[in-house]
C-alpha positions as CSV (number, residue, x, y, z in Angstrom):
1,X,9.3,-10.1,-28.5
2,X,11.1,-10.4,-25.2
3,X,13.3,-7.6,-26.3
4,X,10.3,-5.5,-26.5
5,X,9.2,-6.2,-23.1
6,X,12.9,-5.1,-21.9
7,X,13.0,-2.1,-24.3
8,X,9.4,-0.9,-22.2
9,X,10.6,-1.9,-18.6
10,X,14.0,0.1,-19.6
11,X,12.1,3.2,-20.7
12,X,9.2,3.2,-17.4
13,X,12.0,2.9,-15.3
14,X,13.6,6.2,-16.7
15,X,10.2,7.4,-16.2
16,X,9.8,6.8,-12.8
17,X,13.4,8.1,-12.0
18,X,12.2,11.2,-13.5
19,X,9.7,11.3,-11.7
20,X,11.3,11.0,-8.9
21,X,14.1,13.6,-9.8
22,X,11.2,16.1,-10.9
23,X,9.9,15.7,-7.6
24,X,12.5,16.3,-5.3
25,X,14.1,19.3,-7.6
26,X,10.3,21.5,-7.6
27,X,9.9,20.8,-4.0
28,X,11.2,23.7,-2.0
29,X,8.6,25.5,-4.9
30,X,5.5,23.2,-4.4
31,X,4.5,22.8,-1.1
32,X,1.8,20.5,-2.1
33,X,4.3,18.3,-3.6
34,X,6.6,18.7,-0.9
35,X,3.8,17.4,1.3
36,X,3.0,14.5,-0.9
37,X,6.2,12.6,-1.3
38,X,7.8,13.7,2.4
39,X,9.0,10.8,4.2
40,X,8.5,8.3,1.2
41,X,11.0,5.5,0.1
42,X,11.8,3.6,-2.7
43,X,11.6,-0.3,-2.4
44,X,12.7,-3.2,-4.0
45,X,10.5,-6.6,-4.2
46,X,10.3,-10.0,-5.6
47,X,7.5,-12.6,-5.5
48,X,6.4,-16.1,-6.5
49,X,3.2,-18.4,-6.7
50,X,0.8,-20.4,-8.7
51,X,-0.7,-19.3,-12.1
52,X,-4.4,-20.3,-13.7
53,X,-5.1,-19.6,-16.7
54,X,-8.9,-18.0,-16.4
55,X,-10.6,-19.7,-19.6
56,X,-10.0,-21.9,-22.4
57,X,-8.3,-21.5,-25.1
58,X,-10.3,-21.7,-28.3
59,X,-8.6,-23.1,-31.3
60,X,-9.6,-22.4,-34.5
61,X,-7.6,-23.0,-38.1
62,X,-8.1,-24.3,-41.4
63,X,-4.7,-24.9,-42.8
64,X,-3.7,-28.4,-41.0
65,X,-4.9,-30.8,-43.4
66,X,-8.7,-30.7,-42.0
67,X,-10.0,-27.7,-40.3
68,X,-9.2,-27.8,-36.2
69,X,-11.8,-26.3,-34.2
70,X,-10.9,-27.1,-30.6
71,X,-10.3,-25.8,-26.8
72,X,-7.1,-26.3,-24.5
73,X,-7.2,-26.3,-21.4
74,X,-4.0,-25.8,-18.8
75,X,-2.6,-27.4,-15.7
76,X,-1.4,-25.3,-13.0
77,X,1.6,-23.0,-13.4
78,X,3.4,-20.5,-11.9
79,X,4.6,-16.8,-11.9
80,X,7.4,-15.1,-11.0
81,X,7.3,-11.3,-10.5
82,X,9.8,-8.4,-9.7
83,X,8.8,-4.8,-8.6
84,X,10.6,-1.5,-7.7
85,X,9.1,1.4,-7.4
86,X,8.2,4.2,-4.9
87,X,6.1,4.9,-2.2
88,X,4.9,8.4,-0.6
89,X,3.8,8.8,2.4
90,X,0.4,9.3,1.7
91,X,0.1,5.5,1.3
92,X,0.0,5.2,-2.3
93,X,2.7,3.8,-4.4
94,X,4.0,3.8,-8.1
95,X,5.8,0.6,-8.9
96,X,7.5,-1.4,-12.3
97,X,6.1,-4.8,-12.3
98,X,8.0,-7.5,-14.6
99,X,6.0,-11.0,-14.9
100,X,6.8,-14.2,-16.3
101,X,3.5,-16.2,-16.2
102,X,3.9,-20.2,-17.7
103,X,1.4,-23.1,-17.7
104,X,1.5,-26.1,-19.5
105,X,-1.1,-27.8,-21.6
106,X,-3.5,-30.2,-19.6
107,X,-6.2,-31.0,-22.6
108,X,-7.0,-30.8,-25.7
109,X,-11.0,-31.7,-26.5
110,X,-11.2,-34.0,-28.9
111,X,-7.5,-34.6,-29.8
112,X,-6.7,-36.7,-26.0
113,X,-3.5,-35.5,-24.0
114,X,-2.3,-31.9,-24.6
115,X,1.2,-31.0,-25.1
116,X,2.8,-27.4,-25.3
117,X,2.7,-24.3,-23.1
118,X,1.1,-21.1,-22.9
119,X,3.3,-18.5,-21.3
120,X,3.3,-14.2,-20.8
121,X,6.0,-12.2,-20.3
122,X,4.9,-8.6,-18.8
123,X,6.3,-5.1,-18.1
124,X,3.5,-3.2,-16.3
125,X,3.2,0.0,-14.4
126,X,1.2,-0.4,-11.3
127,X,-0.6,2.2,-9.2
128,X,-1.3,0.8,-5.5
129,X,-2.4,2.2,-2.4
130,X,-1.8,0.9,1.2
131,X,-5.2,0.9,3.4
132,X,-4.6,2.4,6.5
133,X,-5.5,0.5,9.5
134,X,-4.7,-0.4,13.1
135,X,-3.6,-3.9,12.4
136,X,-0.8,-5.8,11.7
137,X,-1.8,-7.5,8.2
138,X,-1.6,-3.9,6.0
139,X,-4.1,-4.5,3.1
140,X,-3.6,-2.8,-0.4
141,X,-5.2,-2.4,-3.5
142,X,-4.4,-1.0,-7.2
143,X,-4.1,-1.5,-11.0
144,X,-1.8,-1.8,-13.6
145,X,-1.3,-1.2,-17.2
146,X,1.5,-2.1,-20.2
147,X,2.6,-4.4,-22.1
148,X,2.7,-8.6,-21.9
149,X,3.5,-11.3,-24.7
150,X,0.7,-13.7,-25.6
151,X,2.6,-17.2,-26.6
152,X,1.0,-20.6,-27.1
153,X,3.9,-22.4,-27.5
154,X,3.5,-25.8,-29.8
155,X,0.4,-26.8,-28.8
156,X,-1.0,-29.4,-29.8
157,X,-3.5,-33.1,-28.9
158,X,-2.1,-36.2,-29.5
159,X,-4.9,-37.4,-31.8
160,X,-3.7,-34.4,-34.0
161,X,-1.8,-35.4,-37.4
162,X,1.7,-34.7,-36.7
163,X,3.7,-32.2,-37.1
164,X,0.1,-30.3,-36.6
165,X,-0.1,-27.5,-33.8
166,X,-0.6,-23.4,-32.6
167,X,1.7,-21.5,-31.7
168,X,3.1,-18.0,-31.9
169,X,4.2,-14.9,-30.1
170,X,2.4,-11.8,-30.3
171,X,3.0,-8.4,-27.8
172,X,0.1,-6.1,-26.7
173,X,-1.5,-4.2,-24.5
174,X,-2.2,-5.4,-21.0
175,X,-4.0,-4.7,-17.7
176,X,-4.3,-6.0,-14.1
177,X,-6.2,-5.8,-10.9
178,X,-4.0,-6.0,-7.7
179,X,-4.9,-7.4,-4.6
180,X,-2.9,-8.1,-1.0
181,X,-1.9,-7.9,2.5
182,X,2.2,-7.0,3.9
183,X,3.2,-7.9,7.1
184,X,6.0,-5.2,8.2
185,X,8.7,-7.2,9.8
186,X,10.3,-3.7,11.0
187,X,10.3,-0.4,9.2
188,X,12.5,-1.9,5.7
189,X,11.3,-5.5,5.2
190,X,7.4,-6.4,4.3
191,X,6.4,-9.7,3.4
192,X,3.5,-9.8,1.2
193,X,0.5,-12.2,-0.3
194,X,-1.1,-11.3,-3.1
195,X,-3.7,-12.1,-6.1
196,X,-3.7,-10.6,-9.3
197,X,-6.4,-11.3,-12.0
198,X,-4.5,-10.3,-15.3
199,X,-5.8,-9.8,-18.9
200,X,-3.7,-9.5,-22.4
201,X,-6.8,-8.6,-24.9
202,X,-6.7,-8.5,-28.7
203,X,-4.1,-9.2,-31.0
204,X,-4.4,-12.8,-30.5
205,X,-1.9,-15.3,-32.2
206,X,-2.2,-17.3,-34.7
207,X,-5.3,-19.6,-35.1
208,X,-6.5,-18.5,-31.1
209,X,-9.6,-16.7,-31.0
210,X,-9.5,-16.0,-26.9
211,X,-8.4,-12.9,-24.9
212,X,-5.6,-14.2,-22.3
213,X,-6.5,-13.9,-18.8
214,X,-5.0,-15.8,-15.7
215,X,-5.2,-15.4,-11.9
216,X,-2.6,-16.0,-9.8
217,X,-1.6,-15.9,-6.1
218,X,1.7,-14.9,-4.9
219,X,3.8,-14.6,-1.9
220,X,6.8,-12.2,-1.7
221,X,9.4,-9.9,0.1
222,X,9.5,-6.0,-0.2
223,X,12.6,-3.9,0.9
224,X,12.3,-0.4,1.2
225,X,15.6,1.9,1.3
226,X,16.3,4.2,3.8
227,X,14.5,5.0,7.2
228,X,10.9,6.6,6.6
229,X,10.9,10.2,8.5
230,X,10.0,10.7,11.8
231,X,7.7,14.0,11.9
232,X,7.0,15.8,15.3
233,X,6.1,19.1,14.0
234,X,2.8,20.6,14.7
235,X,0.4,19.2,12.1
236,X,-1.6,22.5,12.9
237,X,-0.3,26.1,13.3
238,X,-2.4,28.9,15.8
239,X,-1.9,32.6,16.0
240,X,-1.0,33.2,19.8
241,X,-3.5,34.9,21.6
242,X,-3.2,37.4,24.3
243,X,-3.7,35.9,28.2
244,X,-6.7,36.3,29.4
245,X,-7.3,36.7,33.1
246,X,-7.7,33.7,35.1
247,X,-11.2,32.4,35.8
248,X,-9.9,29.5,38.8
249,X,-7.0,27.2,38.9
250,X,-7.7,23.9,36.9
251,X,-4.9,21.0,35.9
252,X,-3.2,22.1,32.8
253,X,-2.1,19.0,32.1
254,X,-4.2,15.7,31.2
255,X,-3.1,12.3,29.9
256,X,-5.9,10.4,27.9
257,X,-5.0,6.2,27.9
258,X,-6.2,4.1,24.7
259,X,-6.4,0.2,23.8
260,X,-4.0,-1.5,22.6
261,X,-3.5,-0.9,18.4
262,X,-6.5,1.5,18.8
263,X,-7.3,5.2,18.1
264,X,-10.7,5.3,19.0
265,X,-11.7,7.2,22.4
266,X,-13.1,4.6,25.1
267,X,-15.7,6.4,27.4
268,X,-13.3,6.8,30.1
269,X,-11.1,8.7,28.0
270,X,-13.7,11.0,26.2
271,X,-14.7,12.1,29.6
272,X,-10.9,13.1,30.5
273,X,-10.9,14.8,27.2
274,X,-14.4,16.9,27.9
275,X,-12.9,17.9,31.7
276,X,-10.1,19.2,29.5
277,X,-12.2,21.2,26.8
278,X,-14.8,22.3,29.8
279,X,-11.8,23.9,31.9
280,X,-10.5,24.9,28.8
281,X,-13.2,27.3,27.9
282,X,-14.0,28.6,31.9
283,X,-9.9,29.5,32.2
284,X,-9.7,31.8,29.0
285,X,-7.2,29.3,27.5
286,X,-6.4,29.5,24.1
287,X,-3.8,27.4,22.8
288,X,-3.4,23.2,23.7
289,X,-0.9,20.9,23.0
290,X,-2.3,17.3,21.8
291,X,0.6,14.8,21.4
292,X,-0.3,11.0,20.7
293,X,2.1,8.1,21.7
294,X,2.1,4.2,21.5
295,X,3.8,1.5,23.1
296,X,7.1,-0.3,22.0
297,X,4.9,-2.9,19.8
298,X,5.9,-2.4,15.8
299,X,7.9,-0.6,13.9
300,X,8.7,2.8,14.2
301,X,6.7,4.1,11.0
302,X,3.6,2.4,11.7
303,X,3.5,3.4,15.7
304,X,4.0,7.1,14.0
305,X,1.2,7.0,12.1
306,X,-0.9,5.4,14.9
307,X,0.1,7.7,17.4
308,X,-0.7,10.5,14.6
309,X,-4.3,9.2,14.9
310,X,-4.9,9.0,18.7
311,X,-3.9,12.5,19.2
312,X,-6.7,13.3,15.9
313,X,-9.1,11.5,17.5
314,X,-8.5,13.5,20.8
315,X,-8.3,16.8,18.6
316,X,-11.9,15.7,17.0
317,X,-13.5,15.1,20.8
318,X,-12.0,18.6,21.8
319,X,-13.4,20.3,18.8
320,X,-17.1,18.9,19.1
321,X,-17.1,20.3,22.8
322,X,-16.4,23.7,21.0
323,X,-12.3,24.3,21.3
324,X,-11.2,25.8,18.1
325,X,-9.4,23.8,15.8
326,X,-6.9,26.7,15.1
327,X,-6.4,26.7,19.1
328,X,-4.9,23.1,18.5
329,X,-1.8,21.9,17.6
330,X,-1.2,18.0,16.6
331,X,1.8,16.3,17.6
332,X,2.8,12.3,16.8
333,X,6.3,11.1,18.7
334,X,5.4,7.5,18.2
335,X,6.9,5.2,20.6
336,X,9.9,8.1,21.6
337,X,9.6,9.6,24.8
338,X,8.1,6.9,26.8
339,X,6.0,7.6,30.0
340,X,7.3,4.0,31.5
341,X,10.5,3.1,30.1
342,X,10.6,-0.8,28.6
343,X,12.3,-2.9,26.2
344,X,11.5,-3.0,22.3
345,X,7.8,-5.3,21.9
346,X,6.4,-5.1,25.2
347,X,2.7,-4.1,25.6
348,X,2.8,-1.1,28.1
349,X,-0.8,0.2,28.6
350,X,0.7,3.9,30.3
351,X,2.6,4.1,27.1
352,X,-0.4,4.1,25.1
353,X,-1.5,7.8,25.4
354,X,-2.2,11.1,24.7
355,X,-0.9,14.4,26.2
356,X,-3.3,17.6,26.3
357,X,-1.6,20.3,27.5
358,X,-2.8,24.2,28.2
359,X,0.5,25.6,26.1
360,X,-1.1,29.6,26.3
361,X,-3.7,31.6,28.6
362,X,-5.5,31.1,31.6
363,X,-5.0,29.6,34.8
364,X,-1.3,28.7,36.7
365,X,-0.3,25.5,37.0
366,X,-1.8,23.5,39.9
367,X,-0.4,19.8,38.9
């Protein structure tokens, strides 16, 4: 049966390397798949914890002598787990997950002290996705589905005429929700807690009458390959427009500040960004520059993406006080190009900001 388990893990492998393969071959064709697995890595992980096994294990046969009727019930166990897989950069990922899952026997009612095992091996192909969020604990959810052993292994009570006991191996479908939280030590190495509430239905093994379910917790390490890509194109293209006379001379430049490990606009900096779309519109301009930044606190990738989301949320404001979007370009540099220079870690409030510059039209420069 374990064979079986290898034989699966073996072939979803080839899968997702063909996957993978597919991918990068069609994507000079497929801009939407281009888009989709950009600045993605592959990863590597492994992970350990505690096992429960959700319920009791009914008993039930009538060829030991007398007819056994019976429940067993399980100490705590453990799991170990290894996962590689892939992630895009849209946050979601697509990972192998092999599982061996082991608890011995605590009880069995009516026959005193248990002895035995239950154990699962398990080759599953999970689908997760990493929540995005402006804190350092990354939370993600998913799924998974393939195939897991079901083995009660010798079990048996000690009131139980010897050599009397269950056991067998049987291999069948399986499924499992996913649950946790990575802490990104820098842009390659995660460490990561996690639940998982697993179920083997059906197909259960000789004289057991229960589906196998078990909930374990888990802590791990994740390695991801490769340095995630640093975008600093415009997330938004405009057609150029012809200059318009000016109206007056206004600043053309505007720096917006933000909190730190926030996106969100403070009032002092949605005013800043409402003198900017108010001169804006009375100078004929037609065409702004919106690039976020972040201080030197986390990892590369993450202060991307964050710095991604100040400049949106700056791009939003501008847009509700009636600047085009197409008159917008978005532009994420991350923690490059700081306004004060500083080491890597330290918390440098000019740092945290977001440029609006008048790129096209209007006014001269007057600062």
């Amino acid at each position: 049966m374990r064979m079986k388990i290898l034989t699966l893990a073996g072939l979803v492998a080839g899968l997702l390397s063909g996957t993978a393969i597919a991918q990068t071959s069609s994507a000079s064709n497929e801009s939407w798949m281009d888009s989709f697995a950009t600045g993605g890595q592959w990863y590597l992980g492994a992970s350990a914890g505690g096992n429960w096994v959700g319920r009791h294990t009914k008993l039930d046969r009538y060829d030991l002598g007398s007819p056994v009727q019976t429940k067993a019930t399980y100490d705590d166990g453990y799991i170990g787990s290894i996962v590689g897989g892939y992630g895009f950069a849209n946050g979601f990922r697509l990972q192998l997950d092999l599982a061996d899952r082991y608890n011995q026997v605590d009880q069995v009612y009516g026959y005193g002290q248990g002895r035995g095992s239950m154990r699962s091996y398990s080759a599953m192909v999970d689908a997760l996705y990493d929540i995005p969020v402006d804190f350092a604990l990354k939370p993600y959810v998913g799924f998974g589905v393939g195939a897991a052993t079901y083995a009660p292994d010798h079990i048996r009570g000690d009131g139980m005429p010897y050599p009397a006991y269950f056991g067998s191996d049987r291999t069948g479908v399986a499924v499992q929700g996913i649950a946790g939280v990575a802490y990104n030590i820098d842009d390659n190495i995660a460490l990561t807690l996690e639940y998982r509430y697993f179920v083997r239905p059906g197909d259960h093994p000789t004289g057991v009458n229960t589906d196998y379910q078990s909930n374990s917790a888990l802590i791990g390490v994740r390695y991801s390959f490769g340095a995630p890509v640093v975008h600093e194109e415009a997330e938004k293209t405009y057609v150029p427009a012809p200059a318009v006379a000016p109206a007056q001379n206004v600043p053309r430049n505007y720096l917006v500040f933000f909190d730190f490990n926030k996106s969100d606009l403070t009032s002092d900096a949605r005013g800043i960004v409402d003198k900017a779309a108010s001169n804006a519109h009375s100078s004929g301009i037609t065409q702004l520059e919106v690039t976020g930044y972040t201080d030197t606190v986390g990892s590369d990738a993450y202060n991307m993406r964050l710095s991604r989301r100040r400049a949106e949320s700056v791009s939003a404001e501008l847009q509700t006080q009636g600047v085009p979007a197409n008159e917008i370009a978005i532009y994420a540099k991350g923690k490059h190009d700081l306004l004060v220079p500083t080491a890597d870690g330290v918390r440098e409030p000019q740092n945290r900001r977001v440029q609006i510059v008048f790129s096209a039209g209007g006014a001269n420069p007057s600062s």
